[in-house]
Residue, then its C-alpha position, 0 to 999 in steps of 0.5 A: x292375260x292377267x286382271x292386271x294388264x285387262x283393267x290398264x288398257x282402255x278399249x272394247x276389246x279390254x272392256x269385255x274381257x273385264x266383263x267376262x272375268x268379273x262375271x265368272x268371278x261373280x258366278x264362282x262366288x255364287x256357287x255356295x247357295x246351290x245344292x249339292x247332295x241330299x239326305x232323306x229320312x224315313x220315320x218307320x216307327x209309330x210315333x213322330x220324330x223330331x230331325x235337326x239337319x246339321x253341317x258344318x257351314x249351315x247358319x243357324x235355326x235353334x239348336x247348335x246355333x252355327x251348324x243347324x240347317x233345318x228342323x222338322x217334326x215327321x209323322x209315323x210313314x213320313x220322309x222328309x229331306x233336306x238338300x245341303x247346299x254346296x260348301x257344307x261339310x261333315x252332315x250329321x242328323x238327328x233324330x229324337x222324340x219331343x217329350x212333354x213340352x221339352x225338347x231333349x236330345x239325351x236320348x237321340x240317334x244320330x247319323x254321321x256320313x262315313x265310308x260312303x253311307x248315312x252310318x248311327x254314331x260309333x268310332x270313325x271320323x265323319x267324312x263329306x258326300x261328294x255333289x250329286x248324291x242322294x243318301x237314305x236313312x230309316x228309323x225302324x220302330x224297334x229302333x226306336x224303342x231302343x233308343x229313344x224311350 
């Protein structure tokens, strides 16, 4: 039955199958607020690391102003993680250190999904992790200090 012909005819019957149609209708158009797929991050080093969580379909915090979700300072040991919303595409995150009282991204590590894991930047095309999954990242000290000093 087509939206057409339930909203023509006057009656019960019709009325709550207007009901039921608008309300799925309502639910599909809901659904991008849910979460979808996790990323955590492991601060191995002994210094604390600035993390943005990026996505295409985030609207923005600071940096990046449409593809920002979160950002947050982690201690030395600390996780954190950000759970990306359904709907989002191509994650990305980076993490680098807050130098003086400036941020500076010129010095960073960022990590791409690609061929099924949270990868550092290199020659490939970032894809999309598929609903339900859950993706670990650490930054090891030495790490670090290669790349961030």
């Amino acid at each position: 039955m087509t939206a057409k012909k339930i909203f023509a005819r006057p009656g019960r019957r019709n009325a709550f199958a207007a009901l039921t149609f608008l309300s799925a209708l309502t639910a599909f158009a809901m659904a991008p607020a849910s979460a979808c797929y996790t990323v955590q991050f492991k601060n191995d080093t002994r210094k604390p690391v600035k993390l943005i969580w990026r996505a295409m379909g985030c609207g923005g915090v600071k940096h990046w102003i449409t593809l920002t979700c979160k950002t947050k300072t982690i201690q030395p040991t600390e996780w954190a993680s950000y759970k990306y919303k359904w709907g989002t595409t191509t994650p990305t995150v980076i993490a680098y250190e807050k130098v003086k009282k400036n941020d500076r991204l010129d010095r960073s590590i960022t990590y791409d999904f690609w061929s099924g894991k949270f990868r550092k930047e290199g020659k490939h095309n970032p894809g999309t992790p598929g609903c339900g999954g859950k993706y670990y990242i650490a930054l090891s000290e030495a790490e670090r200090k290669e790349r961030l000093q």
